[in-house]
BANURO-227048 format. One record per residue (C-alpha): residue in three letters; y, z, x. Coordinates in pm, whole numbers, padded with zeros to 5 digits, always signed. Layout:
N
ALAYZX/...
This chain:
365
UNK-02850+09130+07183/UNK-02739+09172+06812/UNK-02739+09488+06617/UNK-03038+09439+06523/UNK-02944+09495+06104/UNK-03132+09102+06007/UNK-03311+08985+06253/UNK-03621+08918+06050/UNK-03855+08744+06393/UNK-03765+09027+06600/UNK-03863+09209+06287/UNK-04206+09089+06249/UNK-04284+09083+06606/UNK-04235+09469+06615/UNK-04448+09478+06301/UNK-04718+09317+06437/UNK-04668+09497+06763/UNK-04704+09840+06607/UNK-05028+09722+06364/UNK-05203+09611+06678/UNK-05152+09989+06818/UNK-04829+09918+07028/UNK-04585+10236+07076/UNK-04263+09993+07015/UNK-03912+10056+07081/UNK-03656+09792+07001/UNK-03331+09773+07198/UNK-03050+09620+07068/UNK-02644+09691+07003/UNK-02394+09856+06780/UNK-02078+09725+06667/UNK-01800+09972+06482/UNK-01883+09864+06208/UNK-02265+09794+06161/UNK-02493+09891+05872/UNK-02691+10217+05943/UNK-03059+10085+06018/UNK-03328+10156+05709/UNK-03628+10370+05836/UNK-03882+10108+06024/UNK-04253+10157+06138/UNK-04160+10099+06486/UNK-03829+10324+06707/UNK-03495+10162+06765/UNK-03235+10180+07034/UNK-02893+10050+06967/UNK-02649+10085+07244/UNK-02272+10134+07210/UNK-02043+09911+07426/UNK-01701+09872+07544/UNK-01643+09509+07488/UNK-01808+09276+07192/UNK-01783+08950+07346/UNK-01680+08755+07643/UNK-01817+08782+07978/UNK-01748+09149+08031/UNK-01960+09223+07740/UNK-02240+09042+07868/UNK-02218+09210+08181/UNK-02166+09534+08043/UNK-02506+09495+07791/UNK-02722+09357+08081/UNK-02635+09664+08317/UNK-02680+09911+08035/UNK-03014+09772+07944/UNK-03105+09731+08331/UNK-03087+10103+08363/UNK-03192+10183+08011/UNK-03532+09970+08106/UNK-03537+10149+08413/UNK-03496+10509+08344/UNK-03717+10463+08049/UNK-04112+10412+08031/UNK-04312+10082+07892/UNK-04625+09896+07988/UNK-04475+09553+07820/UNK-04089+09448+07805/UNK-04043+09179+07571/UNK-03695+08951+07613/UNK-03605+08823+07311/UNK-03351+08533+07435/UNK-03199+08407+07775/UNK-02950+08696+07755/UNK-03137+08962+07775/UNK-03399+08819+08010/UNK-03229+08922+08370/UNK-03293+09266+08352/UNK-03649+09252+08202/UNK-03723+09060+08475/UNK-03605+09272+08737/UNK-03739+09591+08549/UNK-04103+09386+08498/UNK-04107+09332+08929/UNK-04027+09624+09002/UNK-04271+09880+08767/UNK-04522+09582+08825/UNK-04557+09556+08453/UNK-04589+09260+08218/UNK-04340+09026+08066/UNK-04284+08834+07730/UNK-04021+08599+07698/UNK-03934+08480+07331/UNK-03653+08228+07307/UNK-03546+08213+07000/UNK-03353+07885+07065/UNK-03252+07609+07362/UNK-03014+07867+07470/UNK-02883+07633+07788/UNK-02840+07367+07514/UNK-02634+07600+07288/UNK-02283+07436+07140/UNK-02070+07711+07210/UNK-02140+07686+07585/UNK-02152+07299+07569/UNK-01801+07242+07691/UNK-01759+07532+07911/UNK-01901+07425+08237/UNK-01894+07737+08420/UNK-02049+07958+08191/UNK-02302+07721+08122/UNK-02400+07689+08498/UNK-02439+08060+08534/UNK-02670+08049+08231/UNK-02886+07788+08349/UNK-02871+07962+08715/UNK-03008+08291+08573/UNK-03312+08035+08371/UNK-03377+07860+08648/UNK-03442+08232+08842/UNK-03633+08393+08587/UNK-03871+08098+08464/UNK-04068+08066+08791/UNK-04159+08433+08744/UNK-04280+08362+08385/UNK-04651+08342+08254/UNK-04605+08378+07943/UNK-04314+08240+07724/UNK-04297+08213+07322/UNK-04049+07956+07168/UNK-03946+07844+06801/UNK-03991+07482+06773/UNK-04201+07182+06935/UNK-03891+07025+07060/UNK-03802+07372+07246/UNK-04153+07353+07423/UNK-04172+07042+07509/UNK-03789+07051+07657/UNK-03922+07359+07877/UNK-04222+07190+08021/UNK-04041+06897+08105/UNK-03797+07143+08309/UNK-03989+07355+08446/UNK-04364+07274+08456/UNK-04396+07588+08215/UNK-04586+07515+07822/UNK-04465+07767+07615/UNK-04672+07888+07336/UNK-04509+07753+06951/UNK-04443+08036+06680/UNK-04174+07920+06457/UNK-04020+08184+06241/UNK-04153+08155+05909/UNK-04168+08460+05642/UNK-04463+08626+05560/UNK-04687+08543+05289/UNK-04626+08824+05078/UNK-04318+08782+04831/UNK-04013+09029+04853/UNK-03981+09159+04542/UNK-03752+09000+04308/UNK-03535+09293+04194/UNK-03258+09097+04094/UNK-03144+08836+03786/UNK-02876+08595+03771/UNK-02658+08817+03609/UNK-02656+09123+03833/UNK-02597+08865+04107/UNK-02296+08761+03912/UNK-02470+08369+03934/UNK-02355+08175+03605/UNK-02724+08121+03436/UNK-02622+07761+03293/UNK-02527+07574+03633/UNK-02738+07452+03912/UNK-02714+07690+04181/UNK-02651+07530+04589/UNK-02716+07777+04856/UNK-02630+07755+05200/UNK-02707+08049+05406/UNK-02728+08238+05734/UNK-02621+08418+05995/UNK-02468+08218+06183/UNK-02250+07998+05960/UNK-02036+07857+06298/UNK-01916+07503+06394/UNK-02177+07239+06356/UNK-02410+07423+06095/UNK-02334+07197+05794/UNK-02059+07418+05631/UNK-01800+07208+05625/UNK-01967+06927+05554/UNK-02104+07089+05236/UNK-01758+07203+05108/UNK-01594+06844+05185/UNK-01902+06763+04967/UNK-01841+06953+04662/UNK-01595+06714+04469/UNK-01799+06472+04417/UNK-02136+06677+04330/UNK-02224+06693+03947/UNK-01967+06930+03764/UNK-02311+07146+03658/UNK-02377+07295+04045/UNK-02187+07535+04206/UNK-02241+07627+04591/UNK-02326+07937+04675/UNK-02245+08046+05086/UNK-02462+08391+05201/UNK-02392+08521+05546/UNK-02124+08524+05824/UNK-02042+08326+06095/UNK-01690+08175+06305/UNK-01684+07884+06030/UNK-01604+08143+05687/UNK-01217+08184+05714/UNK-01210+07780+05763/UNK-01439+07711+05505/UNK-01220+08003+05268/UNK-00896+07797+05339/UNK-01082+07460+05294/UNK-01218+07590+04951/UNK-00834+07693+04812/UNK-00715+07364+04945/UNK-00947+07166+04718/UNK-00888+07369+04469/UNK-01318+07488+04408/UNK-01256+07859+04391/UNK-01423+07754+04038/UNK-01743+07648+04222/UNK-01771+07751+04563/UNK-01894+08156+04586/UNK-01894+08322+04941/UNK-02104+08637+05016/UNK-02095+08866+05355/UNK-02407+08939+05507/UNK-02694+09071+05309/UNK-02996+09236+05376/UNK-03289+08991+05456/UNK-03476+09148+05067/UNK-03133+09084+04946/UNK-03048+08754+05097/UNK-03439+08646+04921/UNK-03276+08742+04566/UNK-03018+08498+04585/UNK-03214+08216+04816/UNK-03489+08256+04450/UNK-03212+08271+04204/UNK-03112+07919+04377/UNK-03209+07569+04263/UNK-03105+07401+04549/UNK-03106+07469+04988/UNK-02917+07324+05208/UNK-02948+07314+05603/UNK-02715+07047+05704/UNK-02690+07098+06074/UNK-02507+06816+06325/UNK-02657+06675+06595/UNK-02395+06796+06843/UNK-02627+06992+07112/UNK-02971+07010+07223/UNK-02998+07358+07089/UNK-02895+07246+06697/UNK-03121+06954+06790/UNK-03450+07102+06841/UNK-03346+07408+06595/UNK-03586+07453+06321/UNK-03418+07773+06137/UNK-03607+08039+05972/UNK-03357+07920+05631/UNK-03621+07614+05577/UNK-03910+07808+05475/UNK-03727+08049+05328/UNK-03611+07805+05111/UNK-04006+07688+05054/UNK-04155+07985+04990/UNK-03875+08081+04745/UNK-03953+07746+04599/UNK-03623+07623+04656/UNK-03608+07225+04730/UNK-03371+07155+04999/UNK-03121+06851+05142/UNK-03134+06888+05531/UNK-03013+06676+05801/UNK-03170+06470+05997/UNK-03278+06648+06276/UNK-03654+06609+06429/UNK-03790+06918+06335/UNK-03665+06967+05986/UNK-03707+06604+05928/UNK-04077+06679+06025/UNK-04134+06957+05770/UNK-03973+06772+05515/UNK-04165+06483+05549/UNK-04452+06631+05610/UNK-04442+06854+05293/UNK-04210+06660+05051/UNK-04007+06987+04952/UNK-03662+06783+05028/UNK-03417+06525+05094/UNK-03292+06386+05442/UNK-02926+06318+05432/UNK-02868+06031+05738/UNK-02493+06070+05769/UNK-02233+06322+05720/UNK-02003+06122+05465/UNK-01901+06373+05155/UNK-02035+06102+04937/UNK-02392+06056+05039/UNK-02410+06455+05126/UNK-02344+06465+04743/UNK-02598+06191+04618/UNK-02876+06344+04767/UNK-02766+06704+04594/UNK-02690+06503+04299/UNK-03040+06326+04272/UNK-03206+06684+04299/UNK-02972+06835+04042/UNK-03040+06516+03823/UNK-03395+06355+03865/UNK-03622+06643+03661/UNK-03946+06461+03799/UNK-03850+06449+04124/UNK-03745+06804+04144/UNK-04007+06989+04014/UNK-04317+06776+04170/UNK-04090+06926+04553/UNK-04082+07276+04377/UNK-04462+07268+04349/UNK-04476+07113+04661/UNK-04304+07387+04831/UNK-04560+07691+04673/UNK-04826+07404+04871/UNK-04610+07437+05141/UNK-04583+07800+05141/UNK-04958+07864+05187/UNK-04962+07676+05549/UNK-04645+07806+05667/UNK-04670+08164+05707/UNK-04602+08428+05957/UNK-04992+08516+05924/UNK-05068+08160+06062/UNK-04822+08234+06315/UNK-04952+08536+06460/UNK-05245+08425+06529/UNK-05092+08297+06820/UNK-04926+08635+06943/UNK-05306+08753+06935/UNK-05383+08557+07189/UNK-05078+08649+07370/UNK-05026+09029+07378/UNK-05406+09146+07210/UNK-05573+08957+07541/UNK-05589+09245+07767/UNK-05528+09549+07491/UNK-05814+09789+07563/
């Protein structure tokens, strides 16, 4: 349902798609103001629409792509997410053709929903009509499939969104990124910076980090003009940098030119819960150690790899002693910067897709 401009799962999907012989077409929306789309190995669709939000958008973008699907010809339909999975159902019945659904989150669990009890009912009524006619559903964490089998009797199959193997190229230094070379470099990103997400944590953090790190914020999201005005208030134009949404190469530049990630997430729905965002092992195989909240699934990669710290509470203070212990403990931070290139070589889209094999190769003549 986005505009398709960084979406880097949908992304590699499509790439893998198209490798293993698949004619793909990716559907999708354009805002006024979107990014024209560099040339991809696979065709792209992006569909104009009245309204951008709001209920009448999603009305309006399910009809269009109802009779787009329709008037159209595939042997597969792919829904990527609960909102566009309606009309692939209703397309996939009625051409008697097969159906992927890839949740790319705990949608029915998602925080801006969570206190909007209508909207939330009609979600879960349209998930609770579709997943009965489901065989075969792709999700992003363990939580995810374990919360959908408990629901539903359904075990999705796990492929998290990790990056390839294969570096981006580095095209970039410090100093064309405008980064000061002599201070330890924070970076929160993504592209969906909104409530909950860690941003304004991270800023309420910043006075009492070490004078030698400045933060760094990549992407967009509902929480930037807050966190703007919450930056001038403390007065840390000095050492807080914001930077609009980047292309995913791009958006590697700065996450490599980094010293430190942060994914700082609250616990305040199910969907932020079980998340376990692509930023983590971008952060690894950039070789970027990271401070994350506690949250079971980055808490599990973490742990599991050593490439981090696990902040426990939201207090400005201990936010800034765990950045502080990575921007001063040498030892510690270089033995979780080699961990991370470890890291890197197990978590991999190549690992991952291993699994779509089994999905979409198992009846490919």
């Amino acid at each position: 349902m986005n505009d398709l401009y960084t979406d880097p799962r949908v992304d590699k999907v499509c790439n893998f798609l198209t490798r293993n012989g698949f004619d793909v077409t990716l559907v999708g929306r354009r805002y006024g103001d979107s990014a024209v789309l560099a040339p991809r190995a696979y065709k792209t669709h992006r569909m104009r629409l009245l309204f951008r939000k709001g209920a009448f958008f999603y009305a309006e973008y399910n009809i269009r792509l109802f009779f787009y699907l329709l008037f159209h010809h595939f042997d597969l339909f792919v829904a990527n997410d609960l909102d566009t999975l309606l009309p692939n159902v209703l397309i996939s019945k009625l051409k008697r053709k097969r159906l992927v659904y890839d949740s790319h989150e705990y949608f029915c669990g998602e925080l801006s929903i969570a206190d909007r009890p209508f909207v939330k009912r009609v979600w879960q009524s349209i998930e609770k009509f579709c997943f009965p006619k489901l065989k075969d559903v792709i999700t992003v964490s363990q939580s995810i499939v374990d919360q959908y089998e408990e629901e539903y009797g359904i075990r999705p199959h796990l492929v998290r969104n990790i990056p390839p193997k294969a570096t981006p190229p580095v095209t970039e230094t410090r100093a064309s990124l405008q980064l000061p070379e002599d201070k330890t470099i924070i970076i929160l990103q993504g592209n969906g910076i909104n409530e909950g997400r860690g941003g304004e944590e991270l800023v309420e953090a910043m006075p009492f980090v070490d004078e030698k790190a400045v933060l760094l914020i990549v992407g967009n999201g509902t929480m930037i003009p807050q966190l703007k005005d919450r930056v001038k208030e403390l007065h840390l134009e000095h050492r807080v940098r914001f930077v609009p949404r980047v292309t995913p190469e791009m958006l590697f530049n700065y996450t490599y030119m980094a010293d430190i990630g942060i994914a700082l997430d609250r616990d305040l729905s199910l969907n932020l819960r079980f998340s376990l965002p692509n930023k983590l092992f971008e952060y690894i195989k950039a070789g970027t150690p990271m401070v994350v909240s506690n949250l079971i699934e980055r808490a599990r990669i973490v742990g599991q790899y050593q490439v981090g710290l696990i902040v426990e509470d939201f207090q400005p203070e201990n936010v800034a002693e765990k950045i502080n212990r990575l921007v001063t403990d040498k030892q510690m931070y270089d033995e979780m910067k080699a961990n991370c290139k470890v890291a890197a070589e197990d978590l991999c889209w190549e690992n991952e897709e291993k699994v779509l094999e089994e999905i979409y190769l198992r009846d490919k003549v």
